[in-house]
C-alpha positions as CSV (number, residue, x, y, z in Angstrom):
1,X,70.5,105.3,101.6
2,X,74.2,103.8,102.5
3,X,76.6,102.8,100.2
4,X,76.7,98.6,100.0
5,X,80.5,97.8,100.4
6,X,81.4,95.6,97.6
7,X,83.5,92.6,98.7
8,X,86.0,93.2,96.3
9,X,85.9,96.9,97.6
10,X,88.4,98.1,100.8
11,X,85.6,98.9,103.0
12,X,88.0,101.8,104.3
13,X,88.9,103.5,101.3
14,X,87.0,101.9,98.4
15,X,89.8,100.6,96.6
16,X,90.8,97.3,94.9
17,X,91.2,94.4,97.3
18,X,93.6,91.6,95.6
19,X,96.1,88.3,96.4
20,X,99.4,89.9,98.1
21,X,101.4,89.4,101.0
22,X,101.7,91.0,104.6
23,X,103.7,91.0,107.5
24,X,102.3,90.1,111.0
25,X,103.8,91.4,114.2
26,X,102.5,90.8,118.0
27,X,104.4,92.4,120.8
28,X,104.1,89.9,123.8
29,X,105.8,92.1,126.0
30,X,109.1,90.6,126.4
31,X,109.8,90.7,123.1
32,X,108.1,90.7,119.5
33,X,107.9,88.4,116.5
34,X,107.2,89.0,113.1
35,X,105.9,86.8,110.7
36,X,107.0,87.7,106.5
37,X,105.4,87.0,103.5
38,X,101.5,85.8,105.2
39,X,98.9,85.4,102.2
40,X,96.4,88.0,102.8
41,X,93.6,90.0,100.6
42,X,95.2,93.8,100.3
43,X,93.8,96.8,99.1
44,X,95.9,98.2,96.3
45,X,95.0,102.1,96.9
46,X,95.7,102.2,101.3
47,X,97.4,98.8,101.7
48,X,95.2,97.7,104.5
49,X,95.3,94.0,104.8
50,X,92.8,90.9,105.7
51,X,94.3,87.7,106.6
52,X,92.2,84.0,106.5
53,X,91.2,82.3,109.2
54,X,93.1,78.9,108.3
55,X,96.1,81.8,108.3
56,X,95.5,82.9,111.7
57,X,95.1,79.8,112.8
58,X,98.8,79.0,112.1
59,X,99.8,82.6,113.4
60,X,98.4,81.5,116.7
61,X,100.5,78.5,116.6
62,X,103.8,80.5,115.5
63,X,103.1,83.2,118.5
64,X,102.8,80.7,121.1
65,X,105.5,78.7,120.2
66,X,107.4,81.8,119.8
67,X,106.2,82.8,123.7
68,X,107.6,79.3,125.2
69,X,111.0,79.6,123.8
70,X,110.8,84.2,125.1
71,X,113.1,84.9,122.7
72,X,113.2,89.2,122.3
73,X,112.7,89.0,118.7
74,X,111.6,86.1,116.7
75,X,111.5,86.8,112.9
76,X,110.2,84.4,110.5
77,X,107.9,83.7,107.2
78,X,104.9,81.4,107.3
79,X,105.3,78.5,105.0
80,X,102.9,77.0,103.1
């Protein structure tokens, strides 16, 4: 029989998944932009992250507003 992945279990490395923060970075080829402090679920043992939809959501927004202006490197935090 398989082991059931708990939700509140990394399904990578079985650790504890909790609140934290992450960084998100896309490479659009002409440059990069990061986005600091994203709310995201993060495992506390191999600090893999999960990030919300209603999160990506305003990533996507971020991104392409970061690809009209084709800056080489955008850096910025997502606010709330």
């Amino acid at each position: 029989m398989k082991d059931r992945v708990l939700p509140d279990k990394c399904p990578l490395c079985g650790g504890g998944k909790e609140s934290g923060k992450t960084s998100f970075t896309v490479d659009l080829g002409f440059g990069v932009v990061v986005v600091r402090d994203v709310p995201a679920t993060v495992c506390s043992q191999c600090g893999a992250d999960w990030i919300g939809d209603d999160i990506a959501e305003k990533l996507e927004k971020i991104v392409d507003d970061a690809r009209k202006r084709h800056n080489q490197v955008e850096v910025t935090t997502l606010s709330a």
